[in-house]
GUKOLLO-635984 format. One line per 4 residues: number of its first residue (from 0); for each residue x, y, z of C-alpha. Coordinates in pm, whole numbers. Each point is the difference from the previous one (the first is absolute). Example, Ala and Ser with C-alpha at 12.3 -4.5 7.8 and 13.67 -1.06 7.14 Angstrom:
0> 1230 -450 780 | 137 344 -66
REM end
This chain:
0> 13570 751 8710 | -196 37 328 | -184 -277 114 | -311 -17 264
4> -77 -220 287 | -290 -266 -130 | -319 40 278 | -60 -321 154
8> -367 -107 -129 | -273 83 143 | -182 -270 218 | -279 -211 -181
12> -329 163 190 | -170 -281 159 | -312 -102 -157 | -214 -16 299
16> 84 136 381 | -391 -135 124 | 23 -211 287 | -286 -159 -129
20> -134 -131 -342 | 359 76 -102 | 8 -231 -304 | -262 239 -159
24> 91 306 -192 | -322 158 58 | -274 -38 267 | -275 -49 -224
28> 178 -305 -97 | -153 -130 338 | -363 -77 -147 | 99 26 -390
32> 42 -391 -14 | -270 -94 278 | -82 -373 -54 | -299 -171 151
36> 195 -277 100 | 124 284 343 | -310 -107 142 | 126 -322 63
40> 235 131 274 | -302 132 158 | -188 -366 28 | 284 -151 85
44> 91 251 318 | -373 -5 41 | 10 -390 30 | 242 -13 267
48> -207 207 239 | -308 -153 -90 | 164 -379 80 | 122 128 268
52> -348 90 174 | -177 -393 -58 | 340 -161 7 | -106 -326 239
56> 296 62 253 | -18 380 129 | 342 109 110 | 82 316 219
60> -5 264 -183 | -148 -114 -318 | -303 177 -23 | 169 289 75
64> 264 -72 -284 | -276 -70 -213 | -163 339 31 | 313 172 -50
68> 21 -192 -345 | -351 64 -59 | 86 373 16 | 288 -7 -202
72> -232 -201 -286 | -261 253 42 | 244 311 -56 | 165 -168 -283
76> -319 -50 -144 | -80 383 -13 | 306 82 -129 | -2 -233 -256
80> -363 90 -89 | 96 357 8 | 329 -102 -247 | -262 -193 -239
84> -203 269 -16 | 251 277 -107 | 147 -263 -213 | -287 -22 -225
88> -74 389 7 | 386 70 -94 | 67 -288 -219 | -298 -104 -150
92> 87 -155 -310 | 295 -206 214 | -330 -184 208 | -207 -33 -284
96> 287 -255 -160 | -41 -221 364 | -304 -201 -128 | 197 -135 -292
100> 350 -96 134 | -109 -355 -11 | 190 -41 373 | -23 332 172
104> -440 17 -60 | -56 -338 214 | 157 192 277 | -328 290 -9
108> -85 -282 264 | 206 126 276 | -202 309 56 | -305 -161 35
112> 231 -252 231 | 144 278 183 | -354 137 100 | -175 -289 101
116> 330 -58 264 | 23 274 170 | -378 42 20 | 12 -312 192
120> 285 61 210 | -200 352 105 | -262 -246 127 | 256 -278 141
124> 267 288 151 | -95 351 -62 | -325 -26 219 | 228 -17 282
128> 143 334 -108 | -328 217 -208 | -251 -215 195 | -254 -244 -108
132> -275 231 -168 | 295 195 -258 | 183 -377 -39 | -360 -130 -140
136> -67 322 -209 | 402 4 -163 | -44 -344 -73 | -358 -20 -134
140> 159 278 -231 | 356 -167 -134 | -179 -348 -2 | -311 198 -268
144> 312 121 -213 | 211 -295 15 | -270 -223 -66 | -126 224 -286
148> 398 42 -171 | 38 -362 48 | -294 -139 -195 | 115 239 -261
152> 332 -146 -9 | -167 -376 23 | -170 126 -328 | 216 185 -211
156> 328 -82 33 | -59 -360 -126 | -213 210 -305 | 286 148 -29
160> 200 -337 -22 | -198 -137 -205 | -36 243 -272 | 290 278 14
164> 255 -168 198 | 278 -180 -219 | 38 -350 196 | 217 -282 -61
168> 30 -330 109 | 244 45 266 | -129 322 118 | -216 -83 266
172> 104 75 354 | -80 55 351 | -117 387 -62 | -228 -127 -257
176> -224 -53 391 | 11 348 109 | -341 122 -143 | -205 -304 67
180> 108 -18 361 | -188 313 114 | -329 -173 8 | 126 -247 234
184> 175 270 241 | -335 170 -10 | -180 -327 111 | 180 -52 269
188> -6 392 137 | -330 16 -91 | -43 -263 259 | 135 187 254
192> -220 245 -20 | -336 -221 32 | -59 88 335 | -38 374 -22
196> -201 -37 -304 | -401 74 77 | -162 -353 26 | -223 -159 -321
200> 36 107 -308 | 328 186 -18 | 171 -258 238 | -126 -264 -186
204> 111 128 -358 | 335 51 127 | 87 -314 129 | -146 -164 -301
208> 182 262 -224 | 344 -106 124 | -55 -376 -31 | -91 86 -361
212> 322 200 -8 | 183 -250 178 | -93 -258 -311 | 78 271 -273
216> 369 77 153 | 8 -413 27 | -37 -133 -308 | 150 266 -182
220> 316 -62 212 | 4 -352 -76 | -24 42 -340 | 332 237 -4
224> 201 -235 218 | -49 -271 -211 | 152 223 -305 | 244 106 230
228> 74 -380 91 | 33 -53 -334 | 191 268 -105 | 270 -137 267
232> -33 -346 -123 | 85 97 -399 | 166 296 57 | 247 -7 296
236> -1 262 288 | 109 295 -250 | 94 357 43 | 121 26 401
240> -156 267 61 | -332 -94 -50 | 83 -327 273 | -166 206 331
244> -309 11 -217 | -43 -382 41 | -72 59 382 | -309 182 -116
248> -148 -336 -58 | -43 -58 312 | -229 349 51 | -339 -192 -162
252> 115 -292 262 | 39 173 305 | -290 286 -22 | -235 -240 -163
256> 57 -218 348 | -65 313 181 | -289 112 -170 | -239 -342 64
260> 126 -18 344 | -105 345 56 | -327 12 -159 | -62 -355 147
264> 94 102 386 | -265 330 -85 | -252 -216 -185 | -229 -51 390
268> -63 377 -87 | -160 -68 -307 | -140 -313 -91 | -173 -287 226
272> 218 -236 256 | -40 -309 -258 | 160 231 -286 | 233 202 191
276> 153 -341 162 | 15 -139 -373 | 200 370 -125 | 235 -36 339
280> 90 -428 -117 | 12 123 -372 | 321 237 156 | 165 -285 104
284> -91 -241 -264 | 142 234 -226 | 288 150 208 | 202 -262 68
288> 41 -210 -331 | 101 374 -178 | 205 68 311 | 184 -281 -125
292> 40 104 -386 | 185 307 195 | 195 -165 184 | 147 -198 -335
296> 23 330 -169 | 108 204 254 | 309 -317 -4 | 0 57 -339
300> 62 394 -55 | 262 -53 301 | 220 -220 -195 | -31 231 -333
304> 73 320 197 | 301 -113 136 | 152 -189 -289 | -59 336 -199
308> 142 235 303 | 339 -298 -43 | 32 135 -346 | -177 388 18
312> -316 142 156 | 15 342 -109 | -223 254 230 | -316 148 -134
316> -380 39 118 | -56 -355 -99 | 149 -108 359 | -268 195 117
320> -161 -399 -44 | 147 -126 253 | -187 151 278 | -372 68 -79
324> -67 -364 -144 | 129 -189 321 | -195 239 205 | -295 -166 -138
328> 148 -268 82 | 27 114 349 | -372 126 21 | -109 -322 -157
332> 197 -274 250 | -129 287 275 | -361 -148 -66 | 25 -333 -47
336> 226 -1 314 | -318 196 187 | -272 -267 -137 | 185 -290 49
340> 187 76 334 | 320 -200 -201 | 334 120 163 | 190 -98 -263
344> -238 269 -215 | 107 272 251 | 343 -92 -11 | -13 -8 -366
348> -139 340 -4 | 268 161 258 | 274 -167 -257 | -131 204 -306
352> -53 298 188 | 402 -16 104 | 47 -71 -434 | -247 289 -23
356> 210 251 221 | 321 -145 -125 | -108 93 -387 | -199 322 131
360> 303 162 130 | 262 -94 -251 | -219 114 -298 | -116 369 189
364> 329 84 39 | 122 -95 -318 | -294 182 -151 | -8 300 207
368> 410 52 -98 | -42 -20 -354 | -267 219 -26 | 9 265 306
372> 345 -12 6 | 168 -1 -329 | -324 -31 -195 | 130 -259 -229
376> -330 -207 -3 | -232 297 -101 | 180 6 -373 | -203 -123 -283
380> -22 -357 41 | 159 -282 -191 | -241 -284 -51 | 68 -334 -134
384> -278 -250 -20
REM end
């Protein structure tokens, strides 16, 4: 009997040698599962550069960081417009099931979101970079479609809610104010851009369009924290990772505090002294007793977050709420600190810019490893209301 010398087995061939995205199998995998919630990264980078340029304190070098980050926003936001785009031409039916996840559609308010930002930062930043005539023009543009997408979102999505959606008492939460934010980011951008818009008519019907925004955002938002209040009250904290969405609360908070500074510090270029002095008080009448409301919750979401990331705060785009919320916050102390002259505003301000950075940098790392890197986070999602 002869007998034959058994070949040592063949090595397992690795299942991916990319450098990049090397989780995924395929590279169409990149924009097969494209989300709307991605825009959030782009409001939240776009926050940080954005609070950097009316922070109350300037520091060396912050403008300078803040147009760098203003950059970075802006070519993310291509990209990820680009990524959208292909997403819906490739893998149609895929989008067309986003409007009735009952979590992922409240998130179709990041685009919108995401636009209005970096339009503002282009005026705030870029100008410095394009010049002053382009940074009016790019944002007169992104602030037209983000204002447009997000009183769409404002709209429908709570349609949606209210007759396709399948709700139950506990499911309310934070993301439930992503598409009736918009109209409040758009009030306060829009006031930015009040003094390169031709005096009368069209001045005047845009400031008086974003204080009627500024009241539709409002009272929608205070109608979804209070279910979201409750929903904490009856039903606990619940799944962990839906925790970072708690810090959205205090989006409504911060960029409604903007917005009526804003329009009320522009108002001389619009309506009479008497008026415009009554629009700058009404800031400030209304600026500091919400102000406090966000301090509470911003207390609040602080003690949750860590008693969760004690037991397990898993990593997902929801931490992406950490960062573009307390910007507002940011933007928001940032005014009442200018119309007041209060140093413990300004110092307020500088603190939640250092949270802001802190959270900023943590999250776009995290982010940009699992999905540039391995690619992990661009796999079908797994939602849990």
């Amino acid at each position: 009997m002869t007998t034959t010398a058994s070949r040592p087995a063949a090595p397992a061939p690795q299942k991916n040698a990319r450098r990049l995205f090397r989780e995924l199998e395929h590279p169409h995998e990149i924009v097969s599962n494209l989300t709307p919630n991605w825009f959030a990264s782009i409001m939240g980078t776009g926050i940080v550069a954005n609070a950097a340029a009316s922070l109350p304190m300037q520091f060396p070098g912050l403008r300078v960081f803040g147009t760098v980050v203003w950059a970075i926003a802006s070519i993310v936001l291509v990209a990820l417009t680009v990524a959208t785009v292909l997403h819906w031409v490739l893998y149609r039916e895929t989008a067309k099931k986003h409007h009735l996840n009952p979590v992922i559609s409240h998130f179709y308010g990041a685009p919108a979101m995401a636009f209005l930002t970096v339009g503002a930062g282009t005026l705030l930043l870029g100008k410095d970079v394009i010049g002053l005539p382009a940074a009016i023009g790019v944002d007169w543009v992104l602030w037209s479609l983000g204002t447009a997408m997000g009183l769409v979102t404002a709209i429908s999505i709570p349609f949606l809610t209210f007759t396709r959606h399948d709700t139950k008492p506990d499911s309310a939460f934070g993301g439930w104010l992503m598409p009736i934010v918009p109209p409040m980011v758009s009030a306060s951008t829009g006031a930015l851009l009040l003094p390169y818009t031709p005096a009368g008519q069209a001045r005047e019907t845009l400031f008086w369009s974003c204080y009627a925004m500024f009241g539709l955002a409002l009272v929608a938002s205070l109608i979804v924290i209070t279910l979201i209040w409750a929903r904490l009250t009856q039903h606990k904290i619940g799944a962990a990772a839906m925790v970072p969405t708690l810090w959205i609360v205090l989006g409504p908070l911060g960029q409604s505090i903007t917005a009526v500074n804003l329009l009320g510090g522009n108002a001389h270029l619009v309506v009479p002294p008497a008026l415009a002095n009554m629009l700058l008080t009404f800031g400030l009448i209304y600026g500091i007793p919400v102000l406090g409301f966000a301090l509470m919750w911003t207390a609040l979401a602080l003690m949750i977050t860590i008693r969760t990331a004690r037991e397990k705060l898993p990593f997902s785009l929801t931490w992406w709420s950490f960062t573009f919320p307390v910007g507002t916050c940011v933007t928001g102390l940032s005014g009442l600190a200018l119309h007041t002259g209060l140093v413990a505003l300004q110092v307020l301000a500088c603190v939640y810019y250092a949270g802001l950075l802190a959270a900023w940098i943590t999250v776009a790392i995290r982010t940009f490893h699992g999905s540039v890197i391995r690619g992990t986070l661009l796999v079908a999602p797994r939602v849990t209301a």
